[in-house]
C-alpha positions as CSV (number, residue, x, y, z in Angstrom):
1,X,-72.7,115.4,-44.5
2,X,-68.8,115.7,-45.3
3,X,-66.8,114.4,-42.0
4,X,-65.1,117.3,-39.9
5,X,-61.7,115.0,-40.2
6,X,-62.0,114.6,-44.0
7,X,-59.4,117.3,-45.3
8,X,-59.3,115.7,-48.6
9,X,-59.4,118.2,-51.8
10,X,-62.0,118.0,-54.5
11,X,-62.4,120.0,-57.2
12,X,-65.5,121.9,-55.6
13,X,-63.4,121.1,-52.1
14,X,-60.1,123.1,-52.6
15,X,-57.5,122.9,-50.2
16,X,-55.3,125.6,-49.0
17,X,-51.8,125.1,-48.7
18,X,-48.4,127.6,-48.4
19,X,-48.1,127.5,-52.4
20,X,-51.8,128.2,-53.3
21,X,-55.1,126.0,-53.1
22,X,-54.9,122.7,-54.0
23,X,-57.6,121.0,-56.3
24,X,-58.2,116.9,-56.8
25,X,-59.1,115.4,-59.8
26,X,-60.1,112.0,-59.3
27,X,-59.7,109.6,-62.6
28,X,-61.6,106.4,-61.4
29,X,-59.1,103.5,-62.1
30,X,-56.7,105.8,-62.6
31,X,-57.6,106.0,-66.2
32,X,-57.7,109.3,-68.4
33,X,-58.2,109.3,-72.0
34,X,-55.9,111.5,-74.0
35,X,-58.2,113.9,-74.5
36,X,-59.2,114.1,-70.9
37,X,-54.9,114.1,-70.2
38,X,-54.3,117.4,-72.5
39,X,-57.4,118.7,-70.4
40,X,-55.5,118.6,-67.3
41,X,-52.3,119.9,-68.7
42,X,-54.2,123.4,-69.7
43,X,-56.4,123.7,-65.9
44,X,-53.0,122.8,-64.9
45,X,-51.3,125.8,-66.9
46,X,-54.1,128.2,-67.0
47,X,-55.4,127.9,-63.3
48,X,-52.1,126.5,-61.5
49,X,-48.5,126.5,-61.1
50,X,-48.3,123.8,-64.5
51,X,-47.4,121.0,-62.3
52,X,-50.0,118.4,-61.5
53,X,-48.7,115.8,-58.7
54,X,-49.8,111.9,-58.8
55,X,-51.4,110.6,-56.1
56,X,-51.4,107.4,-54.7
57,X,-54.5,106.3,-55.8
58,X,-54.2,107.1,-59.3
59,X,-55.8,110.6,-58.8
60,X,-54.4,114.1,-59.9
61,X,-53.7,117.4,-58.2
62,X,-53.2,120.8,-59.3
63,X,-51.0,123.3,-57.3
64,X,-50.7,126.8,-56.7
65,X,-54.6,127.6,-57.7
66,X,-54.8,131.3,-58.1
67,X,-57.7,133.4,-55.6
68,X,-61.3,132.7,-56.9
69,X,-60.5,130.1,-59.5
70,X,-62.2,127.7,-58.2
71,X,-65.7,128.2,-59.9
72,X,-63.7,128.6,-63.3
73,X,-61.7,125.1,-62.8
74,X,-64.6,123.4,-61.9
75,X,-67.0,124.4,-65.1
76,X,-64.0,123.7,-67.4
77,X,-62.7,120.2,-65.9
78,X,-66.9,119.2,-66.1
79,X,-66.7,120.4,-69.7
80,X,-63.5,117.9,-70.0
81,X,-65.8,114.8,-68.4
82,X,-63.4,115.5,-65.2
83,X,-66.5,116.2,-62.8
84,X,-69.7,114.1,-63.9
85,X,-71.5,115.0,-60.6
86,X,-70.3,117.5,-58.5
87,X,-72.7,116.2,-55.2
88,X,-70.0,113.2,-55.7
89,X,-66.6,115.1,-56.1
90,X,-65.3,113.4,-53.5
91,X,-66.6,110.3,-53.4
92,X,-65.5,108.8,-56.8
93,X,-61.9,107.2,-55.5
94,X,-61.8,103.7,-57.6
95,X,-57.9,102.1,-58.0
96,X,-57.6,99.6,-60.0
97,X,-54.8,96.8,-61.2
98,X,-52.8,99.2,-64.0
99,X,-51.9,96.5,-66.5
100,X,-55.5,95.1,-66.9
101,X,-56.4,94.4,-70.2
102,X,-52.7,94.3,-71.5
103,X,-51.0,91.4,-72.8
104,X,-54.1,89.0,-71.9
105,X,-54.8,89.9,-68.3
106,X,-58.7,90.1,-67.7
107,X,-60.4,93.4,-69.0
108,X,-61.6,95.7,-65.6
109,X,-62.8,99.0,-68.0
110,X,-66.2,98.0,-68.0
111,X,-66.0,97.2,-64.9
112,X,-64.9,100.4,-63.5
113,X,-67.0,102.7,-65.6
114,X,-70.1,100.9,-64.2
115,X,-68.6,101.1,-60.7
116,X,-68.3,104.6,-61.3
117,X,-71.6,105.6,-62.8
118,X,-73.4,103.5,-60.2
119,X,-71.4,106.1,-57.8
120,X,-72.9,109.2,-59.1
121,X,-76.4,107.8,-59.4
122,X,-76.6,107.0,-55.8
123,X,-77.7,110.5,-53.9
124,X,-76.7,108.4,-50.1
125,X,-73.2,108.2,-51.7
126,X,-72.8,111.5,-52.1
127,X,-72.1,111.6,-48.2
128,X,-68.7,109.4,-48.9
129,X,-65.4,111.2,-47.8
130,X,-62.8,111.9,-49.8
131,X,-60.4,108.9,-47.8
132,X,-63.1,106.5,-48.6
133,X,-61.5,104.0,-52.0
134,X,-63.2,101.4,-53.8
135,X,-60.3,99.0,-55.3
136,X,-60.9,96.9,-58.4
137,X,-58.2,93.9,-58.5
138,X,-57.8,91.4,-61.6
139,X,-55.8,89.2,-59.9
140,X,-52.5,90.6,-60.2
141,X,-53.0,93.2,-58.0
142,X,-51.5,96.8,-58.4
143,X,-54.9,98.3,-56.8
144,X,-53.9,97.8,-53.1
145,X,-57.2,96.2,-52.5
146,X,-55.9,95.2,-48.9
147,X,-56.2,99.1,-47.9
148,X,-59.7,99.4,-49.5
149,X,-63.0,100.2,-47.8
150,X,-64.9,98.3,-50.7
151,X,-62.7,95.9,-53.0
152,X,-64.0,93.6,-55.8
153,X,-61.3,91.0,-57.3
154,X,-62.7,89.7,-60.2
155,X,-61.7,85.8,-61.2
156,X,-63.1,85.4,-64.6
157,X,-66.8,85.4,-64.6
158,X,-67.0,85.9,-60.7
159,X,-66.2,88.5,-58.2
160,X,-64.8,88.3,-54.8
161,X,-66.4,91.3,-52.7
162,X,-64.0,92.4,-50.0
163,X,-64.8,94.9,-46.9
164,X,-62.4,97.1,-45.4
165,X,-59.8,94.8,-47.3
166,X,-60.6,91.6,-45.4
167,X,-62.2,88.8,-47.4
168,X,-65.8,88.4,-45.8
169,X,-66.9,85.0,-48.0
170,X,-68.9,86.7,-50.6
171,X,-68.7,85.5,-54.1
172,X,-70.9,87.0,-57.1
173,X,-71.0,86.9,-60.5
174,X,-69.5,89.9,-62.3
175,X,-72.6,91.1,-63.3
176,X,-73.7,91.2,-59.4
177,X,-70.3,92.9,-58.8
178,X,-71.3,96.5,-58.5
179,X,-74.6,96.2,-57.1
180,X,-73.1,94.4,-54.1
181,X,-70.4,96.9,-54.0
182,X,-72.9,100.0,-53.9
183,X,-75.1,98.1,-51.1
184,X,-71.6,98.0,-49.0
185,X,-70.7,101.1,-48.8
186,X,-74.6,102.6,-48.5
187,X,-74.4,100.2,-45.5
188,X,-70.9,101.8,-44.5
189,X,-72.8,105.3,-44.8
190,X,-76.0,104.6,-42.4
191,X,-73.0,103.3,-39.8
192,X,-71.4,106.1,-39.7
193,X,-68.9,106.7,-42.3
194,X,-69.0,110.5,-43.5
195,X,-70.7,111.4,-40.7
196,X,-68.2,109.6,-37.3
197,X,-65.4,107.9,-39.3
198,X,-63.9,108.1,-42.4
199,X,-62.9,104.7,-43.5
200,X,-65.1,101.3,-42.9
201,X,-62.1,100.0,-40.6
202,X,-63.0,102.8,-37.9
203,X,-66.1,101.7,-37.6
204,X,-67.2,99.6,-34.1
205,X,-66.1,96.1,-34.6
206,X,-63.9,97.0,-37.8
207,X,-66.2,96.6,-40.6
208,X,-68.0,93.0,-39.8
209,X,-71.2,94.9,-39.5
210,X,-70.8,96.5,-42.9
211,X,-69.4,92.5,-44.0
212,X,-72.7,91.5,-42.3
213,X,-75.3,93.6,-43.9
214,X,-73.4,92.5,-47.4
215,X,-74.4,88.9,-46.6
216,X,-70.6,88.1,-45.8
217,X,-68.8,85.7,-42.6
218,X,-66.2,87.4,-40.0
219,X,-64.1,89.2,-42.2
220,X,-60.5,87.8,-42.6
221,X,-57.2,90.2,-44.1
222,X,-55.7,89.9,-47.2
223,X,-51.6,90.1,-47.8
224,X,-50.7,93.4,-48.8
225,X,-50.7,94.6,-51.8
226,X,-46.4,95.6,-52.3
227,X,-46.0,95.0,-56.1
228,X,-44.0,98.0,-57.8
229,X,-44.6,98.5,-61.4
230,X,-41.0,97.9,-62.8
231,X,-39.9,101.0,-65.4
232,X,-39.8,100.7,-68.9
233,X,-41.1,98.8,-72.2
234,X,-43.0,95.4,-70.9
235,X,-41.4,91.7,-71.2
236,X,-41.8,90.1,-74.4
237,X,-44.6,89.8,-76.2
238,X,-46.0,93.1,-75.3
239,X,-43.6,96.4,-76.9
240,X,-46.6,98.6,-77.3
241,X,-46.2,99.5,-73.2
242,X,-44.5,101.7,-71.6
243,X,-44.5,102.5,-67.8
244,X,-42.9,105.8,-66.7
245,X,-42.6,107.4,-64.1
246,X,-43.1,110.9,-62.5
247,X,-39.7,111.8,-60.5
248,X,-41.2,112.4,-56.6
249,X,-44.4,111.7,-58.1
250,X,-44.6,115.1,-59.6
251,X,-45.7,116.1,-63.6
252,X,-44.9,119.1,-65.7
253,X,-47.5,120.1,-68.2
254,X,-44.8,119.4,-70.6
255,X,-44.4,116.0,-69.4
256,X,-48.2,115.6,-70.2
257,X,-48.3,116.6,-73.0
258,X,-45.4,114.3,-73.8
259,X,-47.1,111.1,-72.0
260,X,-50.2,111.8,-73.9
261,X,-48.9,111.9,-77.5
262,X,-47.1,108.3,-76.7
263,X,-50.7,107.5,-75.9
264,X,-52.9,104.7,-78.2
265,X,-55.9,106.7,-79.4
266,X,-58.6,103.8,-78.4
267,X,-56.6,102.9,-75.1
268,X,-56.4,104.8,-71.6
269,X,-53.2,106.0,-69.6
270,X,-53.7,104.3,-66.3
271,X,-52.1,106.2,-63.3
272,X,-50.5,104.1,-60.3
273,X,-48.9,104.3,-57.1
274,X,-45.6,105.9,-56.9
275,X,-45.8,107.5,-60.0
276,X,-46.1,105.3,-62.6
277,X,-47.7,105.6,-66.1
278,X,-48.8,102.9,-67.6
279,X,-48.5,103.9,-71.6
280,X,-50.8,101.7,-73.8
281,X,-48.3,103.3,-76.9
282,X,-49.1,104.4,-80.5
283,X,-45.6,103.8,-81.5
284,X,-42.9,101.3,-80.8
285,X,-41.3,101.0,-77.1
286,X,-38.2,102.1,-78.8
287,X,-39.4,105.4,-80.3
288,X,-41.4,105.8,-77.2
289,X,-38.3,105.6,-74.6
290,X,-36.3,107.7,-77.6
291,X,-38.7,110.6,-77.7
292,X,-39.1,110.5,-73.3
293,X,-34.9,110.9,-72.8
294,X,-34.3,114.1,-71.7
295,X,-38.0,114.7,-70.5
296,X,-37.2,114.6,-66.8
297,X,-39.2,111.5,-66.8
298,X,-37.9,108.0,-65.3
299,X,-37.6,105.6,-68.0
300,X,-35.8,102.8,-66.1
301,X,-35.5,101.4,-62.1
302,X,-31.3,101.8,-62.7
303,X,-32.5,105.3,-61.9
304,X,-31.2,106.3,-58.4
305,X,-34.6,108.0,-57.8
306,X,-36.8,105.1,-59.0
307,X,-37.7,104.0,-55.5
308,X,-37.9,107.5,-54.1
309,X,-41.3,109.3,-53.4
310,X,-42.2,112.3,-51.6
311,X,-45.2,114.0,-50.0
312,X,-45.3,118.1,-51.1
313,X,-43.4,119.3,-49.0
314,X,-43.0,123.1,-48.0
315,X,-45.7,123.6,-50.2
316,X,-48.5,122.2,-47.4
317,X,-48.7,123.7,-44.0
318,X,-48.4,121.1,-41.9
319,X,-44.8,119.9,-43.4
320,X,-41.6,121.1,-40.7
321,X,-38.9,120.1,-43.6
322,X,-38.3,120.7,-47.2
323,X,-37.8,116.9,-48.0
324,X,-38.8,117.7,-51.9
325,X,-35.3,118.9,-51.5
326,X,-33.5,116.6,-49.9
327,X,-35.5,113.5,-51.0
328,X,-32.7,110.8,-52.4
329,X,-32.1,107.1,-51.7
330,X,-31.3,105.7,-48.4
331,X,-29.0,102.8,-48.2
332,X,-30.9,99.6,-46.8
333,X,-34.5,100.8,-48.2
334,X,-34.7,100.3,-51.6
335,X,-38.1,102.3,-51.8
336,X,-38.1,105.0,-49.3
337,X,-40.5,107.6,-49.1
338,X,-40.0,111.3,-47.3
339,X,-42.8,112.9,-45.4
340,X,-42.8,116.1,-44.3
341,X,-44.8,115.0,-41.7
342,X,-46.0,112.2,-39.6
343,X,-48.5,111.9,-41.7
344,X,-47.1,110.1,-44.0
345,X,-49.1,111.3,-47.2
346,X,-48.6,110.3,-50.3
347,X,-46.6,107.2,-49.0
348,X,-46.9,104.3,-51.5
349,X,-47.7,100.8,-49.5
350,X,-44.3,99.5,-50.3
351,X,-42.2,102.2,-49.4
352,X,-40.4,102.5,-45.9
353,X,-41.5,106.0,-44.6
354,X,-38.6,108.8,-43.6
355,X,-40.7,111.2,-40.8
356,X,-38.7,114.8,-41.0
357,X,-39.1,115.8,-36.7
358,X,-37.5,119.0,-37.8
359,X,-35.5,121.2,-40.7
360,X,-32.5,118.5,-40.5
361,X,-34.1,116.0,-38.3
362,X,-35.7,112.2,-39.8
363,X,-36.6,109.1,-38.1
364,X,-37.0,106.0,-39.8
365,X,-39.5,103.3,-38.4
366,X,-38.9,105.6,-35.1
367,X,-35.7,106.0,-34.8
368,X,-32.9,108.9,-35.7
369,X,-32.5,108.7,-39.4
370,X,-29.2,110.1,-38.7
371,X,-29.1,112.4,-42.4
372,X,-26.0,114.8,-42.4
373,X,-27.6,117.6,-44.5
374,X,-25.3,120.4,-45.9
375,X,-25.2,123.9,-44.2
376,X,-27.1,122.0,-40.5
377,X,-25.2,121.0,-38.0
């Protein structure tokens, strides 16, 4: 069974929140085909508010779900490929590095898709919570594989199995990859994740007995995982990518539409942390960037807002400040993320995180933001 802590949306799951129910698509990798984009843009517009927010894992959500749409999303996103199983709704959260595959790094597709299937197939899985993530790292990071439950770093014809984002000595050949990575988290099940924790971490002893039954040592951490995808066409050598990004992480259907027409026909968007849209284009960098001015969409990190990021806001319950609204650039923290609450959601792994206490009222790393905001003493 489903942790009682594990508040995370599905799209069988829905969430409510002040602006309507809240449904997550997850796109393992953070990849979506542009058929499987245009998809999303009409559940978007036909079930929601026509906004769909990025996650930090590279997943999707749809706002502002009308009363008793749920069983109507669900048959059309499964119809779309958006919900192969829906026993494993939740369970299916796979990041991997964004610009694998492109200009020579090491293909992770593959990869992925047999990480994912492998998922689905396995009925104990089915008890993972939505917090749980399986990471996929080429070596150049972008995945955040140091705040995985289950990580796998490939290094060309081998794979580095990490646990609860520690490196636990076990190296396997790719094609041992996913196996090992299914028998680790069906080891993290019978320990109690889903059922008394909700991430390997908050298990007794941290994850080593997980590491152990995976044939691993005492598990040591990796650095974490800070890289930012810079905005805008790729250095030299590779003008057929774009990345762009979603201002406060947030999409118009418009905006999809828009992204997905830049879109290669046999490549993938892949959806990253803070944001960013990684474009494998159709066209030239140059019509690309021409055809996205004016979209709303952030085309370069000159932007003021290109290191800003913000939770939802008003929109969930639990949030005491509209920081949507007031979200902007704070001098001294170049990427600076507002939460609306101490949770923190949403907060990408190198962003300092701005806590609103109160309407007007922020800390920063615990202490008084001190914000002046218009119309508050």
């Amino acid at each position: 069974m489903q942790a009682a802590t594990d508040a995370c949306p599905g799209l069988l799951d829905l969430h409510p929140a002040r602006d309507g129910a809240v449904a997550r698509i997850r796109l393992p990798g953070g990849y979506v085909t542009g058929r499987q984009w245009a998809a999303v843009a009409a559940l978007a517009s036909e079930f929601g508010d026509g906004n769909v927010d990025v996650t930090a894992r590279g997943n999707v959500q749809l706002r502002g779900l009308r009363p008793g749409a749920g069983a109507s999303l669900a048959s059309r996103a499964a119809q779309a490929g958006l919900l192969p199983s829906g026993a494993h709704d939740r369970a299916r959260n796979i990041t991997a590095s964004p610009l694998s595959g492109l200009g020579g790094r090491p293909p992770l597709r593959r990869l992925v898709r047999a990480l994912d299937a492998a998922i689905v197939a396995d009925p104990a899985l089915a008890a993972l919570p939505g917090r749980f993530v399986f990471a996929v790292d080429d070596g150049t990071g972008g995945a955040a594989i140091a705040r995985s439950d289950v990580g796998l770093r490939r290094t060309g014809r081998q794979a580095e199995l990490l646990i609860a984002g520690c490196r636990a000595g076990i190296l396997l050949p790719v094609r041992a990859a996913v196996p090992a990575a299914i028998a680790a988290a069906r080891a993290a099940v019978r320990l109690g994740v889903g059922t008394n924790v909700t991430r390997i971490r908050d298990l007794p002893g941290g994850g080593r007995a997980v590491a152990t039954a995976a044939g691993g040592a005492p598990l040591a951490a990796v650095p974490p995982d800070v890289g930012r995808l810079l905005l805008g066409a790729l250095a030299a050598g590779e003008p057929g990518v774009l990345v762009a990004g979603a201002r406060l992480g947030r999409l118009t259907a418009a905006q999809l539409r828009l992204t997905g027409s830049l879109l290669h026909p046999a490549e993938v968007l892949r959806l990253a942390a803070a944001g960013r849209i990684v474009i494998p284009l159709a066209v030239t960098a140059a019509d690309a960037l021409a055809r996205l001015a004016g979209s709303g969409l952030l085309t370069s990190d000159e932007d003021t807002m290109s290191g800003v990021s913000s939770c939802s806001g008003m929109a969930c319950g639990r949030s005491v400040a509209d920081v949507r609204a007031l979200a902007r650039p704070m001098p001294g923290h170049p990427r600076i993320h507002w939460a609306g609450c101490a949770r923190g959601c949403g907060a990408p792994a190198d962003a300092d995180l701005i806590v609103a206490t109160g309407p007007g009222s922020f800390l920063i790393g615990g202490k008084p933001a001190g914000i002046t905001i218009a119309g508050m003493s």
